[in-house]
TITI-488205 format. One record per residue: residue number from 1; z, x, y of N, C-alpha, C, O in turn. Coordinates in nm, 2 decimals. Layout:
N
<r nr="NUM" n_c3="Z" n_c1="X" n_c2="Y" ca_c3="Z" ca_c1="X" ca_c2="Y" c_c3="Z" c_c1="X" c_c2="Y" o_c3="Z" o_c1="X" o_c2="Y"/>
...
//
This chain:
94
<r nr="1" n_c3="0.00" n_c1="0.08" n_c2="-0.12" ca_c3="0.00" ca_c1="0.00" ca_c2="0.00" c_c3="0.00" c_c1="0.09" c_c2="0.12" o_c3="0.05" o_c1="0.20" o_c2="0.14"/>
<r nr="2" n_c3="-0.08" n_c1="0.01" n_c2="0.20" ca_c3="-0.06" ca_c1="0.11" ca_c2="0.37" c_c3="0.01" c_c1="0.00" c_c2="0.44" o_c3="-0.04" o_c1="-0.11" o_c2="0.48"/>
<r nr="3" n_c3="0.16" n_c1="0.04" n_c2="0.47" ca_c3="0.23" ca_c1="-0.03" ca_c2="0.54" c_c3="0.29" c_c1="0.09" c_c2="0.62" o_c3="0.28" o_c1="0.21" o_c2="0.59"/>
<r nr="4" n_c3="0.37" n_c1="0.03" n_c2="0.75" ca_c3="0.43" ca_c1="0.11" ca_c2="0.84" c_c3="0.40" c_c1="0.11" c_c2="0.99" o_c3="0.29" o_c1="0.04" o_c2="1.01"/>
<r nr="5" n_c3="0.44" n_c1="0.16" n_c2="1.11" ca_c3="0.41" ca_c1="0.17" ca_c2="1.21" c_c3="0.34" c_c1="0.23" c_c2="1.23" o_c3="0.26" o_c1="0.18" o_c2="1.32"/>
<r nr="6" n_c3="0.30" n_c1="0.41" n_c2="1.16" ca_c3="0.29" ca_c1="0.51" ca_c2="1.22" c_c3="0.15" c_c1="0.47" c_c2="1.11" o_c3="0.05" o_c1="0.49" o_c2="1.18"/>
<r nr="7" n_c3="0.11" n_c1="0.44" n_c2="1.02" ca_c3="-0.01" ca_c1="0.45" ca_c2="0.86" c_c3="-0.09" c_c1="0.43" c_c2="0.94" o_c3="-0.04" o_c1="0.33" o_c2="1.00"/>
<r nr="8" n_c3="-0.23" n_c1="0.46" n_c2="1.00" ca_c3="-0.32" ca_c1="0.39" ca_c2="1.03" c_c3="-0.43" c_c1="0.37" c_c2="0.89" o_c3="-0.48" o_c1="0.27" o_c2="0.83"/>
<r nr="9" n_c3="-0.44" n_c1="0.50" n_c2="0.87" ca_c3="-0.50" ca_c1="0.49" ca_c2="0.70" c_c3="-0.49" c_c1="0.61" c_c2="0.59" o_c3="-0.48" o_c1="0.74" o_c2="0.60"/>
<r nr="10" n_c3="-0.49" n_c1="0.50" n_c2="0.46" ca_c3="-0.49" ca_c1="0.62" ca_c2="0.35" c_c3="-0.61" c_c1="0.63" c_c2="0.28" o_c3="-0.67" o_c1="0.55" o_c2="0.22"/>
<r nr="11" n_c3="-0.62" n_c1="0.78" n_c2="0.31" ca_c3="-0.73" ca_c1="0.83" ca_c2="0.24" c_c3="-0.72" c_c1="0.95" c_c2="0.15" o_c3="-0.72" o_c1="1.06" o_c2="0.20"/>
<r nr="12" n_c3="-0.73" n_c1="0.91" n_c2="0.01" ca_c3="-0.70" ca_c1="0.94" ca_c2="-0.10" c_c3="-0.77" c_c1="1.03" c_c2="-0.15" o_c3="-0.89" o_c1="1.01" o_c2="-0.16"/>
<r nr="13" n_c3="-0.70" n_c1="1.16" n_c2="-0.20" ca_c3="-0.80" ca_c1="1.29" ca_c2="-0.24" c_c3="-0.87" c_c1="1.28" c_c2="-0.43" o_c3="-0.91" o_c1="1.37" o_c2="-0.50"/>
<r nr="14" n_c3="-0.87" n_c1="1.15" n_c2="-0.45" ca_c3="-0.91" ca_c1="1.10" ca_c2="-0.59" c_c3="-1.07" c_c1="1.02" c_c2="-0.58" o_c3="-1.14" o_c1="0.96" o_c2="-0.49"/>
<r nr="15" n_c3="-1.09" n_c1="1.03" n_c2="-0.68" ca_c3="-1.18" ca_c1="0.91" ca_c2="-0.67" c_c3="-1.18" c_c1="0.78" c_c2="-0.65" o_c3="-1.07" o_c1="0.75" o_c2="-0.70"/>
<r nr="16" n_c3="-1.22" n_c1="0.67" n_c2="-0.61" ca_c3="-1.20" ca_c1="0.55" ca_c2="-0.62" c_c3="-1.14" c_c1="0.50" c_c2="-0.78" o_c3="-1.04" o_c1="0.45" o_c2="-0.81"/>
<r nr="17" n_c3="-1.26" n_c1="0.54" n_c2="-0.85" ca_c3="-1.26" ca_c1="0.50" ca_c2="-0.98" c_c3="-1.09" c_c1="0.52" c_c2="-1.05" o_c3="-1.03" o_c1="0.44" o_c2="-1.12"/>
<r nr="18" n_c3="-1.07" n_c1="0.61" n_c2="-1.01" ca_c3="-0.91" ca_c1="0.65" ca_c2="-1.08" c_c3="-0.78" c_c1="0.60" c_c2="-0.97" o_c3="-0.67" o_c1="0.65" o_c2="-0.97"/>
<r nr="19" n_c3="-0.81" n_c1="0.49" n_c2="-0.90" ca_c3="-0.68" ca_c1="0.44" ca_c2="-0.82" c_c3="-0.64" c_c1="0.35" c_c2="-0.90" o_c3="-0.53" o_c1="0.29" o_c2="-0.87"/>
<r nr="20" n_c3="-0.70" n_c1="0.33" n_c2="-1.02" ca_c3="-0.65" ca_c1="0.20" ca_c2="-1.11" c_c3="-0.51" c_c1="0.23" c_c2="-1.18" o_c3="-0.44" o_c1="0.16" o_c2="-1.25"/>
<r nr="21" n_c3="-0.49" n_c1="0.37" n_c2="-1.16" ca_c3="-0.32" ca_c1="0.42" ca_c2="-1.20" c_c3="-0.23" c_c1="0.37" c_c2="-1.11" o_c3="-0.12" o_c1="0.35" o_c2="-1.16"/>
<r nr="22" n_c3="-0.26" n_c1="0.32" n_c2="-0.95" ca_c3="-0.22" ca_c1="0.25" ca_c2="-0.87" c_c3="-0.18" c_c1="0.17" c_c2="-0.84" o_c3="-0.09" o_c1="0.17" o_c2="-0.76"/>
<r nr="23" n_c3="-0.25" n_c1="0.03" n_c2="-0.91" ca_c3="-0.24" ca_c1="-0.07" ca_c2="-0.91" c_c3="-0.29" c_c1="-0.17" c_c2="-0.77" o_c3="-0.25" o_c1="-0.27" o_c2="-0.71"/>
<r nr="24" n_c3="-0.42" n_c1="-0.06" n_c2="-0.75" ca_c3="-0.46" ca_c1="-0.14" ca_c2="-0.62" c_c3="-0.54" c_c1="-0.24" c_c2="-0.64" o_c3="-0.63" o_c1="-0.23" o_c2="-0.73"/>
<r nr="25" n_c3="-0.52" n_c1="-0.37" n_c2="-0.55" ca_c3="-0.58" ca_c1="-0.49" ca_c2="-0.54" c_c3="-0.73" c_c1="-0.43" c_c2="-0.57" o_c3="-0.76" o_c1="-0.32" o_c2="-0.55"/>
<r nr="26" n_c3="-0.85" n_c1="-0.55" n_c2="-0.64" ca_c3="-0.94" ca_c1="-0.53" ca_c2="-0.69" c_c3="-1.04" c_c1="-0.51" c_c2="-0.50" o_c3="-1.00" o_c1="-0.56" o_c2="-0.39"/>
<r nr="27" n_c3="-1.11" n_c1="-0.47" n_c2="-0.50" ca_c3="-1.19" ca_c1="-0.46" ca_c2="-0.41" c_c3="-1.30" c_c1="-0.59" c_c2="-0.37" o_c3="-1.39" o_c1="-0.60" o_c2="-0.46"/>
<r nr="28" n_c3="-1.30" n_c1="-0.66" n_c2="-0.28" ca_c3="-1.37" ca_c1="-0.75" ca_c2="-0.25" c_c3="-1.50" c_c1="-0.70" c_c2="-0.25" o_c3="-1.52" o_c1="-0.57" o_c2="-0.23"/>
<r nr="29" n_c3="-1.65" n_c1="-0.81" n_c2="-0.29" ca_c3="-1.77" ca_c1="-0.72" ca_c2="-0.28" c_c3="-1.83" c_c1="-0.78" c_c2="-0.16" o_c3="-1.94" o_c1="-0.74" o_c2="-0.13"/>
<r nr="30" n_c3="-1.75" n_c1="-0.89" n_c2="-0.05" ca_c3="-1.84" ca_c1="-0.91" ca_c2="0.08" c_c3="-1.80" c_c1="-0.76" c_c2="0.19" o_c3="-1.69" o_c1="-0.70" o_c2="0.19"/>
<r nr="31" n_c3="-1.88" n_c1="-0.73" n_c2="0.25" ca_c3="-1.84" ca_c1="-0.65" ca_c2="0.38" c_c3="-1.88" c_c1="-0.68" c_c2="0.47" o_c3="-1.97" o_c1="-0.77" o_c2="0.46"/>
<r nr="32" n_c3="-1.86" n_c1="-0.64" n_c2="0.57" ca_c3="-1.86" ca_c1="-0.61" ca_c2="0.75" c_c3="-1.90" c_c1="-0.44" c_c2="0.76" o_c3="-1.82" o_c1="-0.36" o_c2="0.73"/>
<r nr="33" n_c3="-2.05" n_c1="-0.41" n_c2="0.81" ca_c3="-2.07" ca_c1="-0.29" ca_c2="0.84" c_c3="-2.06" c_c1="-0.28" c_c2="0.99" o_c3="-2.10" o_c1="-0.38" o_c2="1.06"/>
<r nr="34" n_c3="-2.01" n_c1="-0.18" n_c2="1.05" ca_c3="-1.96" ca_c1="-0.17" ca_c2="1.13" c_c3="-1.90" c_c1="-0.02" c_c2="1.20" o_c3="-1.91" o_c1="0.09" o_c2="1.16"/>
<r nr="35" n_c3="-1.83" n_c1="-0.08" n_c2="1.34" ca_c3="-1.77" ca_c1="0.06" ca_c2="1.42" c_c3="-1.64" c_c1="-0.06" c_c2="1.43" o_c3="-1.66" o_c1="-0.17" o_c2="1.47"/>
<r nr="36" n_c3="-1.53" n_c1="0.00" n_c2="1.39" ca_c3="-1.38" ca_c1="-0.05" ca_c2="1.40" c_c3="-1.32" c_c1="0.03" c_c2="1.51" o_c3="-1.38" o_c1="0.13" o_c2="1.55"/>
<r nr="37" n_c3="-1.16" n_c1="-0.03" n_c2="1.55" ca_c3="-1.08" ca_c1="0.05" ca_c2="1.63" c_c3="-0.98" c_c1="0.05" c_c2="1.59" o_c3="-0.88" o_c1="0.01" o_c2="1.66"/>
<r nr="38" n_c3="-0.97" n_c1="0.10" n_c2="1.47" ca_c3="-0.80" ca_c1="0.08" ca_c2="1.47" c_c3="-0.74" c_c1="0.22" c_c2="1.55" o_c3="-0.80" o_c1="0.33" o_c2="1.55"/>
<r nr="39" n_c3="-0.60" n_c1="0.19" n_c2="1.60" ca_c3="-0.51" ca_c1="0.29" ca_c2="1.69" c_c3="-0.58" c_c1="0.32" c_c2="1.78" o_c3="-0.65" o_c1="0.24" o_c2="1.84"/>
<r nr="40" n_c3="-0.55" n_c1="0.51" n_c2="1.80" ca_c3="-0.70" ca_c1="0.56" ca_c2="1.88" c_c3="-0.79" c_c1="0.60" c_c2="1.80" o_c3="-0.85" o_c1="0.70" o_c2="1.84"/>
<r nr="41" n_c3="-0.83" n_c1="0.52" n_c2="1.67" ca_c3="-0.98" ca_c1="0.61" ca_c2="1.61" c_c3="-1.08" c_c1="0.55" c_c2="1.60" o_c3="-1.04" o_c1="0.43" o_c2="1.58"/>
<r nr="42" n_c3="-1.18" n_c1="0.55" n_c2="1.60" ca_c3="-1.33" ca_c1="0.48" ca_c2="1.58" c_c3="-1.38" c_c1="0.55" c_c2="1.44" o_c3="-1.42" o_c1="0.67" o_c2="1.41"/>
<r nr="43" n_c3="-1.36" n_c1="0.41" n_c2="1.34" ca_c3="-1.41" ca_c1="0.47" ca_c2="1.23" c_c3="-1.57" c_c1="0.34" c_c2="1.20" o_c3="-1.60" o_c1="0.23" o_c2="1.24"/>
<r nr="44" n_c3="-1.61" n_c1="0.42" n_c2="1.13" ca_c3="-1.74" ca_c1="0.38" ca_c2="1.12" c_c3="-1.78" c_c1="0.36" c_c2="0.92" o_c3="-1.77" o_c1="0.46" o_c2="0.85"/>
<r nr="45" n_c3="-1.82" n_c1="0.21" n_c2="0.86" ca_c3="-1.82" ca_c1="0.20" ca_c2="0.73" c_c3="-1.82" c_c1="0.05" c_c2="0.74" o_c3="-1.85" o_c1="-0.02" o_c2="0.84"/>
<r nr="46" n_c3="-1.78" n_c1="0.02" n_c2="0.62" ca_c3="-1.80" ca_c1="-0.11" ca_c2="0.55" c_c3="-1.69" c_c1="-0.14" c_c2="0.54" o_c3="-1.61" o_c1="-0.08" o_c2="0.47"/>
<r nr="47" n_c3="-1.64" n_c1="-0.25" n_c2="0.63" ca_c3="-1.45" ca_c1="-0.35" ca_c2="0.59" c_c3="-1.52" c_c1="-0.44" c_c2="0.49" o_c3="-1.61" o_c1="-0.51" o_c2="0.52"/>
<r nr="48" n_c3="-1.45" n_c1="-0.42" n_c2="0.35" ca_c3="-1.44" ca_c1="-0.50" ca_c2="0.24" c_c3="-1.39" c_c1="-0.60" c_c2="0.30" o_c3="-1.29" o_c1="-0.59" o_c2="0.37"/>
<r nr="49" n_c3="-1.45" n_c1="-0.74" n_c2="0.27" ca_c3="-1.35" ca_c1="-0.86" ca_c2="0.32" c_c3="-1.38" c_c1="-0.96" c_c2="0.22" o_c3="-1.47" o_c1="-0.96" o_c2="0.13"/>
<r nr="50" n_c3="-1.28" n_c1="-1.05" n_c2="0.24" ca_c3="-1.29" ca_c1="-1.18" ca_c2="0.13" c_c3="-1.41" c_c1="-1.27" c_c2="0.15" o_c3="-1.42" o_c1="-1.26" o_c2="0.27"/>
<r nr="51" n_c3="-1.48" n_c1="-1.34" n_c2="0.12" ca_c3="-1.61" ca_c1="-1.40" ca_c2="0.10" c_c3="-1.60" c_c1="-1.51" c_c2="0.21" o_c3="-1.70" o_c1="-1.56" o_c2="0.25"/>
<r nr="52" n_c3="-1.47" n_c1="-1.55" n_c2="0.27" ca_c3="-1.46" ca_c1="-1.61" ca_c2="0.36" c_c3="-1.44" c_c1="-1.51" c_c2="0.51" o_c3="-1.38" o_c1="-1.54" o_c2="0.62"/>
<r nr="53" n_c3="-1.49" n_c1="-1.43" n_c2="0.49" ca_c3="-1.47" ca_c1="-1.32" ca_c2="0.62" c_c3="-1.36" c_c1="-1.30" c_c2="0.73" o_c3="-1.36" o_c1="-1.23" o_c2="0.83"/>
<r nr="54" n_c3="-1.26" n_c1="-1.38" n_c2="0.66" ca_c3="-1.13" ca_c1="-1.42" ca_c2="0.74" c_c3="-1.07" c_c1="-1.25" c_c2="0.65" o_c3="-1.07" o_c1="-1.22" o_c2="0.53"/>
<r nr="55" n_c3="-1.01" n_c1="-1.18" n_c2="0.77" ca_c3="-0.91" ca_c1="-1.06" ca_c2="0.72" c_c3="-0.80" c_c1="-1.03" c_c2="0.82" o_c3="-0.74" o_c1="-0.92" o_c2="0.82"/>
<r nr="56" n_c3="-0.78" n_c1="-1.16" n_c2="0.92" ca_c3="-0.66" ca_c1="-1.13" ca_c2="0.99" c_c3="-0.53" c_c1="-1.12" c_c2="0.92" o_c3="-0.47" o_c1="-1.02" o_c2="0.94"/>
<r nr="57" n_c3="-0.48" n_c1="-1.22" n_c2="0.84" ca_c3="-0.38" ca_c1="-1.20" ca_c2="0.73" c_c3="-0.36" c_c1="-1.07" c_c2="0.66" o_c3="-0.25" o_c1="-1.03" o_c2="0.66"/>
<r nr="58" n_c3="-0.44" n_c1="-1.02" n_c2="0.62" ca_c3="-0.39" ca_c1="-0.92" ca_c2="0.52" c_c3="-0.35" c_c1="-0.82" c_c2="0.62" o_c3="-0.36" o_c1="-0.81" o_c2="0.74"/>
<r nr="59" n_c3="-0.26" n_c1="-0.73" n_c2="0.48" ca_c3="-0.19" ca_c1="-0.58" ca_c2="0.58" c_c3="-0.25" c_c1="-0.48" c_c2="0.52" o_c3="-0.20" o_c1="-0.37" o_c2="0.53"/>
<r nr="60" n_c3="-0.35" n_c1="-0.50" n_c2="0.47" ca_c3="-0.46" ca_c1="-0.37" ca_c2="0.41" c_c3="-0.59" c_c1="-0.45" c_c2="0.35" o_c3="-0.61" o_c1="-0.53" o_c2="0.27"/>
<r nr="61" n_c3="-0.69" n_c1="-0.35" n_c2="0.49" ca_c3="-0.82" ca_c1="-0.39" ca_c2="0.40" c_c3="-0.89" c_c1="-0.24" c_c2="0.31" o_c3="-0.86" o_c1="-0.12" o_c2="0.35"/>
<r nr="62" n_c3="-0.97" n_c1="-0.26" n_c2="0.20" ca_c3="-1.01" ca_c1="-0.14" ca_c2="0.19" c_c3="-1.14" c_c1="-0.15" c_c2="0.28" o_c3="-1.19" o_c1="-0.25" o_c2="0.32"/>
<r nr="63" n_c3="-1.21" n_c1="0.03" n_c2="0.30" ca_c3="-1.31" ca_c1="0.03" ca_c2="0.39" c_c3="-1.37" c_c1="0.12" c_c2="0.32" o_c3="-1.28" o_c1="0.20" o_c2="0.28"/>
<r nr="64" n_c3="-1.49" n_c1="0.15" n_c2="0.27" ca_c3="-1.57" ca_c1="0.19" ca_c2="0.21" c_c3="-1.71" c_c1="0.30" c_c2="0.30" o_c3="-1.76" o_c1="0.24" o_c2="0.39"/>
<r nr="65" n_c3="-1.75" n_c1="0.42" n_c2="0.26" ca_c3="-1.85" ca_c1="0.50" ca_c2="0.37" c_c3="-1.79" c_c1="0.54" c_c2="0.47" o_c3="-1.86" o_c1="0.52" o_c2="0.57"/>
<r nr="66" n_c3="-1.67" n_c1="0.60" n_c2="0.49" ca_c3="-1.56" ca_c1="0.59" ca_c2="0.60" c_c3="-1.61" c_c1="0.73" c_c2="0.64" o_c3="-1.62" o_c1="0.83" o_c2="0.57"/>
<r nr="67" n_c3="-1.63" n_c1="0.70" n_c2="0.82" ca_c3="-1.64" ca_c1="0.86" ca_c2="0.91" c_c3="-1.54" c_c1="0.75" c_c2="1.05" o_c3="-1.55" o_c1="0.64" o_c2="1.10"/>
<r nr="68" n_c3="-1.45" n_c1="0.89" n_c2="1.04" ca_c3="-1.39" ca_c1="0.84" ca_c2="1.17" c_c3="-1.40" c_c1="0.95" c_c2="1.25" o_c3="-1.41" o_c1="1.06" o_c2="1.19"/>
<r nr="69" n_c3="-1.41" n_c1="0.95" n_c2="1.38" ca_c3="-1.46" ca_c1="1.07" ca_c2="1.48" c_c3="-1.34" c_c1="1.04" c_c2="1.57" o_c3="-1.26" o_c1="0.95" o_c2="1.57"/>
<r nr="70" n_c3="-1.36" n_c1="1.18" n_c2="1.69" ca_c3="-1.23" ca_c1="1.20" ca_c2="1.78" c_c3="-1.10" c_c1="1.17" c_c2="1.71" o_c3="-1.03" o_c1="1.08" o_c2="1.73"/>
<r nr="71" n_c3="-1.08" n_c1="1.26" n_c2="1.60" ca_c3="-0.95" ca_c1="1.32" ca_c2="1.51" c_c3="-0.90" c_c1="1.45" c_c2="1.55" o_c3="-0.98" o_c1="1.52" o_c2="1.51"/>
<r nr="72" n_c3="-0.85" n_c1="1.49" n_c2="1.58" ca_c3="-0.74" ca_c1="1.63" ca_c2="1.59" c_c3="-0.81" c_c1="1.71" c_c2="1.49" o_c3="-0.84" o_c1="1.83" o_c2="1.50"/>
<r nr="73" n_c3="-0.85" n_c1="1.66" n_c2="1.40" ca_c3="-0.94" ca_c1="1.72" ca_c2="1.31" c_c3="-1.06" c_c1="1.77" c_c2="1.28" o_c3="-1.10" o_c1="1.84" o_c2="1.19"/>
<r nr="74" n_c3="-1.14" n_c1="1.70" n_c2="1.39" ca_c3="-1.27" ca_c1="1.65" ca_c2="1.38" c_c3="-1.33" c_c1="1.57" c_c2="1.34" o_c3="-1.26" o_c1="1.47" o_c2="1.34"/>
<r nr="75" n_c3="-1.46" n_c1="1.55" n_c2="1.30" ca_c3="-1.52" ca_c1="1.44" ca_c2="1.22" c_c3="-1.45" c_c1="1.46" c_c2="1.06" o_c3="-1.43" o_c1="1.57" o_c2="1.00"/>
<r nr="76" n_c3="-1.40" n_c1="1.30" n_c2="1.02" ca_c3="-1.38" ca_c1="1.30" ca_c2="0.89" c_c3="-1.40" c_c1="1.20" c_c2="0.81" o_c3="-1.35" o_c1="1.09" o_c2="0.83"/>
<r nr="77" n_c3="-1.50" n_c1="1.22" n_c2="0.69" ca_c3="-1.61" ca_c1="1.11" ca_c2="0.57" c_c3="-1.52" c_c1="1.15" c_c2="0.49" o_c3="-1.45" o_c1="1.25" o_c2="0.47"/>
<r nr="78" n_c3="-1.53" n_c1="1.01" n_c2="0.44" ca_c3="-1.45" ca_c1="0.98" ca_c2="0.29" c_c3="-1.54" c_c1="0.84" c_c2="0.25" o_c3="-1.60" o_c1="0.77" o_c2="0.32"/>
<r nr="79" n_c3="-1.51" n_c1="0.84" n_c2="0.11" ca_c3="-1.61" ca_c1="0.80" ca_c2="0.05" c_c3="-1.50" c_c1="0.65" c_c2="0.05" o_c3="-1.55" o_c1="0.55" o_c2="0.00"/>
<r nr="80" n_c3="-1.40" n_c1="0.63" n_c2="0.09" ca_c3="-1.30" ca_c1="0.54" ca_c2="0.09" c_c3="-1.15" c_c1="0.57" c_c2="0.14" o_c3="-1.08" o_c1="0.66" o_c2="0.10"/>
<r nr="81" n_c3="-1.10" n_c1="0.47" n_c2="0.22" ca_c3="-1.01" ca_c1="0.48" ca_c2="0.28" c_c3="-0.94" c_c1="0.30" c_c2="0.31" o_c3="-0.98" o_c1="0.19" o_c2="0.34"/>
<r nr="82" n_c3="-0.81" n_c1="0.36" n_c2="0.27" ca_c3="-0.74" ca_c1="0.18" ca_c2="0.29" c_c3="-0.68" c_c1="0.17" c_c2="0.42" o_c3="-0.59" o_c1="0.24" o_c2="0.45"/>
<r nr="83" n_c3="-0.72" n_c1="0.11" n_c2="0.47" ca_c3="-0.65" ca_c1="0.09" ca_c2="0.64" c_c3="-0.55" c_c1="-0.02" c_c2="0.67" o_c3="-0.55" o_c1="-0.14" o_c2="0.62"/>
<r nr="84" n_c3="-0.47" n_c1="0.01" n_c2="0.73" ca_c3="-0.35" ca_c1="-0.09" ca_c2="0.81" c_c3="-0.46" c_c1="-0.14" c_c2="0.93" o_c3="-0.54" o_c1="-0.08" o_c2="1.00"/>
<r nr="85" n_c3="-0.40" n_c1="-0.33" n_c2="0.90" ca_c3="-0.47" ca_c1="-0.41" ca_c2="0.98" c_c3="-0.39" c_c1="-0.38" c_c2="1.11" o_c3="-0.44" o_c1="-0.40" o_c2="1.22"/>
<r nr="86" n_c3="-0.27" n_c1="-0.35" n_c2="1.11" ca_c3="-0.19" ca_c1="-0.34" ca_c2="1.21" c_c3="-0.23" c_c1="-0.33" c_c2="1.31" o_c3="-0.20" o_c1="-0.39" o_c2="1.41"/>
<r nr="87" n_c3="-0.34" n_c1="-0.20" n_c2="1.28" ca_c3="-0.41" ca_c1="-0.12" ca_c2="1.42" c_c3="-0.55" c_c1="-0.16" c_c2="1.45" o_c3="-0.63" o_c1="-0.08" o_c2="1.50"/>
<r nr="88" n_c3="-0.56" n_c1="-0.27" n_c2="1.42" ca_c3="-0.73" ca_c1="-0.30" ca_c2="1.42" c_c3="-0.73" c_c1="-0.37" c_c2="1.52" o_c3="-0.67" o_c1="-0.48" o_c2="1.52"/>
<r nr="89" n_c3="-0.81" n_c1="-0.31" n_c2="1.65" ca_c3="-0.81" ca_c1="-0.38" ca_c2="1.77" c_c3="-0.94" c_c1="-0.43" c_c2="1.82" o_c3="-0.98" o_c1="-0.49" o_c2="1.93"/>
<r nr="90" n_c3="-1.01" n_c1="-0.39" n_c2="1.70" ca_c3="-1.16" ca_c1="-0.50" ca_c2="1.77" c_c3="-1.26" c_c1="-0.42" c_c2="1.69" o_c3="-1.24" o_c1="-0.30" o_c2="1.68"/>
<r nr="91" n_c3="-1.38" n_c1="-0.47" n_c2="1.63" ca_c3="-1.52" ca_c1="-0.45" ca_c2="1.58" c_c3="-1.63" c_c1="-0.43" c_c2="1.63" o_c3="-1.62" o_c1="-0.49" o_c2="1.74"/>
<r nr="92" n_c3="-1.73" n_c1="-0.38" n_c2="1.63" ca_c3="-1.86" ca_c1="-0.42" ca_c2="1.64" c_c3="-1.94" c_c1="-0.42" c_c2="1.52" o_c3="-1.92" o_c1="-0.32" o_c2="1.45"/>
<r nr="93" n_c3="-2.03" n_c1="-0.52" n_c2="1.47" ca_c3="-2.15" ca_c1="-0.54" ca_c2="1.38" c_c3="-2.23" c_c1="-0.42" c_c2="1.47" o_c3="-2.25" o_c1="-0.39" o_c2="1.59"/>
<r nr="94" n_c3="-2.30" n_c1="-0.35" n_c2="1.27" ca_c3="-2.41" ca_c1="-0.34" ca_c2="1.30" c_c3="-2.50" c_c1="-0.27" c_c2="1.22" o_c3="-2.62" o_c1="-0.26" o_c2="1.25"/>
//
């Protein structure tokens, strides 16, 4: 789970395939491609969402093709990453 104040997102040094030691919720197959905002980051990928496209409720969506830019780190791709809705302050389609 990504809960907390401070989580904006986990992204996991495993494969997807092997989070099933986890017990993470099954992955929805609708998405939203997109540029997100959660906190201060602009990440860029696919928000998995429920076929009703409603994902205000949840407290973790998974996001899939994940580059987030302007990181302390630089640019960073991950093939998947679970995000806290906490910090999700607005979208764009595209």
């Amino acid at each position: 789970m990504v809960l907390g104040h401070n989580v904006v997102a986990l992204i996991p040094h495993i494969a997807l395939d092997q989070l099933a030691d986890y017990k993470f919720p099954k992955i929805p197959q609708t998405s939203i491609q997109g540029m997100f905002y959660f906190g201060p980051y602009v990440m860029r990928g696919k928000l998995m969402v429920k076929a009703d496209g409603l994902f205000a409720a949840w407290k973790q969506i998974p996001m899939l093709e994940v580059q987030i830019s302007r990181t302390p780190w630089g640019e960073i791709n991950a093939p998947f990453a679970l995000v806290n809705c906490r910090w999700l302050h607005g979208y764009e389609r595209q």
